[in-house]
C-alpha positions as CSV (number, residue, x, y, z in Angstrom):
1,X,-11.6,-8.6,-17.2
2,X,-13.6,-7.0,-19.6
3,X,-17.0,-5.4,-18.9
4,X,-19.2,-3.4,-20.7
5,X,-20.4,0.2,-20.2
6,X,-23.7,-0.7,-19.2
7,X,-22.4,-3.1,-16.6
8,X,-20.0,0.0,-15.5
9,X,-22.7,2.6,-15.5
10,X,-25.4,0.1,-13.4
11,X,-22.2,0.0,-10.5
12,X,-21.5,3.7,-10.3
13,X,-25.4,4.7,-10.5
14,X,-25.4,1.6,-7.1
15,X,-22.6,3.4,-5.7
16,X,-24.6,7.0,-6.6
17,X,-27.0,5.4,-4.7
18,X,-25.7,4.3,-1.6
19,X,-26.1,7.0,0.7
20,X,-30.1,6.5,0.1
21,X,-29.4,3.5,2.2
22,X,-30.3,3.5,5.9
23,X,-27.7,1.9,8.1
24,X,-29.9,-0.8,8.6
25,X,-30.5,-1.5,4.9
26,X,-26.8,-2.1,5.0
27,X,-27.4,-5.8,3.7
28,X,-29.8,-4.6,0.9
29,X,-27.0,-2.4,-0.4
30,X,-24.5,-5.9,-0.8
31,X,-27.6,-7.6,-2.2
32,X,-27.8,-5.1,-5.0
33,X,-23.6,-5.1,-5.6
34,X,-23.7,-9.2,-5.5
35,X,-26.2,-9.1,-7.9
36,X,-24.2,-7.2,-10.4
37,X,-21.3,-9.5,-9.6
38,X,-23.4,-12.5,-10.4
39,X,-23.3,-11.2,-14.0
40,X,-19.2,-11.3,-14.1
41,X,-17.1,-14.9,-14.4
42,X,-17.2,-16.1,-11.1
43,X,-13.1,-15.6,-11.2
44,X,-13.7,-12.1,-11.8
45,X,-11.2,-9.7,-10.1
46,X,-13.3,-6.7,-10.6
47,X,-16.6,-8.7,-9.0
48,X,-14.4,-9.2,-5.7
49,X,-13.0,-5.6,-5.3
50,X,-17.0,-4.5,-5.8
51,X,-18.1,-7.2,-2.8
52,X,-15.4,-5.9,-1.2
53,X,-16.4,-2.3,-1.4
54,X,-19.7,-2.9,-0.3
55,X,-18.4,-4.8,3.2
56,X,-16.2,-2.1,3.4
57,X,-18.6,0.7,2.8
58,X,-21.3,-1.2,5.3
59,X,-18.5,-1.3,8.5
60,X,-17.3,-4.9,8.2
61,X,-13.4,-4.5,6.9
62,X,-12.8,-7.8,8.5
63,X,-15.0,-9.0,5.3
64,X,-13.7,-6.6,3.1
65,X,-9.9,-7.4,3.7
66,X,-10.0,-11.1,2.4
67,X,-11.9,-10.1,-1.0
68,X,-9.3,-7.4,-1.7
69,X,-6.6,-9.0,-1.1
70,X,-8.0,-12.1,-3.0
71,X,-9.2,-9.0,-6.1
72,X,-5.4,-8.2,-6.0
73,X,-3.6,-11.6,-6.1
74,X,-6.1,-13.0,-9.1
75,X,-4.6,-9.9,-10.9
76,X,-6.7,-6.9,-10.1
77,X,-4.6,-4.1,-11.6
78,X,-4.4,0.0,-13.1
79,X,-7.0,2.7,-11.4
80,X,-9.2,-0.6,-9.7
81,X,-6.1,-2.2,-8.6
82,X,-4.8,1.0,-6.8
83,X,-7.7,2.1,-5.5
84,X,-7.9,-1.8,-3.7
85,X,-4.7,-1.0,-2.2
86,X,-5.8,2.1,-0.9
87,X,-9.1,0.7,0.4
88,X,-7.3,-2.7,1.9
89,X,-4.7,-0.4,3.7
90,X,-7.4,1.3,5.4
91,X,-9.4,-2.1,6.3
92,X,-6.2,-3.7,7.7
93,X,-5.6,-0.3,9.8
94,X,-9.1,-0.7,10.6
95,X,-8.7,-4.1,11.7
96,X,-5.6,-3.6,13.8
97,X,-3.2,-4.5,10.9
98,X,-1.7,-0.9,10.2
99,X,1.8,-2.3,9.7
100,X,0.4,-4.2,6.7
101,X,-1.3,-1.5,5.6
102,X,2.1,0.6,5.3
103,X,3.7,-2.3,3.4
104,X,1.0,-2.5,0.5
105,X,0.8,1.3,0.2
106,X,4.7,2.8,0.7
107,X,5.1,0.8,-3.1
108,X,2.6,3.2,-4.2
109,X,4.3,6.6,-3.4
110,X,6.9,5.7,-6.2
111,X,4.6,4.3,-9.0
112,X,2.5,5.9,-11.5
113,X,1.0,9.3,-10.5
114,X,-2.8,9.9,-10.8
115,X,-5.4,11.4,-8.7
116,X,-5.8,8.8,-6.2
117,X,-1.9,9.9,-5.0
118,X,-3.1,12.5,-2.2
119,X,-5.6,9.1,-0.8
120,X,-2.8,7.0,-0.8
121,X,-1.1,9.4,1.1
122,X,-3.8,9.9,3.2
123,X,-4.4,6.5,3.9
124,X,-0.5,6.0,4.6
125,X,-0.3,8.5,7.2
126,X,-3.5,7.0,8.8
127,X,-1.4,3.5,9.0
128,X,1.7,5.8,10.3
129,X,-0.2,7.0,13.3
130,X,-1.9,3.9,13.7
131,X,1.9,2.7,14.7
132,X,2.7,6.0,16.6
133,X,4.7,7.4,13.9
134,X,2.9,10.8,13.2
135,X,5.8,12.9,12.2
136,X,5.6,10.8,9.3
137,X,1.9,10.7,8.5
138,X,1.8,14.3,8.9
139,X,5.0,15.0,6.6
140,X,2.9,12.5,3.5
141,X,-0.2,14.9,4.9
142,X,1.4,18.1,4.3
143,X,2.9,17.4,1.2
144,X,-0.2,16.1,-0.2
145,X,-1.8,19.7,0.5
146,X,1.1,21.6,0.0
147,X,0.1,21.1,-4.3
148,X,-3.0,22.8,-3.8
149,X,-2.4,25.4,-1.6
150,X,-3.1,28.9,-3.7
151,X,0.3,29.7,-2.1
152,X,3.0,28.7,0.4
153,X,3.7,25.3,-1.7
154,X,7.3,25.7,-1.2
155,X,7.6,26.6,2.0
156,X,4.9,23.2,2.9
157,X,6.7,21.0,0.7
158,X,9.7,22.3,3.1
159,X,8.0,21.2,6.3
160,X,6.9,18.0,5.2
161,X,10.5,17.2,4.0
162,X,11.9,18.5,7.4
163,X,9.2,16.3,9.8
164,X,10.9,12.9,8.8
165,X,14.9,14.5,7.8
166,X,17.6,14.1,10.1
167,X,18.2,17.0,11.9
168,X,22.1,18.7,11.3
């Protein structure tokens, strides 16, 4: 799916740009986002995950959730691809589909680490108490601030660990 930077740097400064929007301009915010998408192949992963964004981003995750999940099956992958799966947990959570939304992100705790692990984390435990398991969520909250804490890591990491282990 290759772009080019000008293509890149015309979505981030739309993005930049969003919170200029009133809530009622929501559908001038898409309009601006579909039009850069009409520049992609129509087959374009990345174009989807941007549409989806912008539903997402305008209060509709029942949109969003059908364009993420279609972003991620026609092979949206790397720092996008993750940062789908983040963003399509918190839709389906959104949309009453938390349980879903546990199953696409637990996958992630385990792969690649990069900045977006304390979101998926986040996110997760947002599922978790979505599904009345908030020892759990509050164990993947604690250890995601527990690395950047000036102090006391150990001890938080501890906690976190202690929330969801078996008791002796």
């Amino acid at each position: 799916m290759p772009v080019n930077r000008d293509w890149e740097d015309r979505v981030t400064a739309a993005w930049a740009a969003f919170d200029d929007y009133a809530e009622d301009e929501a559908a001038e915010f898409r309009a601006v986002i579909d039009a850069l998408v009409a520049e992609l192949p129509e087959d374009s992963p990345l174009g989807l995950f941007e549409r989806a964004c912008a539903w997402d981003s305008t209060g509709h995750s029942d949109r969003a959730v059908p364009l993420y999940q279609e972003a991620l099956a026609r092979g949206l992958e790397g720092y996008k691809g993750r940062r789908a799966k983040i963003q399509l947990s918190s839709s389906l959570r959104n949309t009453g589909r938390a349980e879903e939304g546990v199953k696409l992100l637990t996958p992630e705790l385990d792969g690649a680490s990069d900045e977006l692990d304390d979101a998926v984390r986040a996110c997760l435990a947002l599922c978790l108490s979505s599904l009345g398991r908030d020892r759990e969520g509050l164990s993947l909250v604690l250890e995601a601030l527990a690395s950047h804490l000036p102090r006391y890591q150990r001890s938080m990491a501890a906690y976190a660990r202690a929330l969801v282990e078996p008791s002796d």
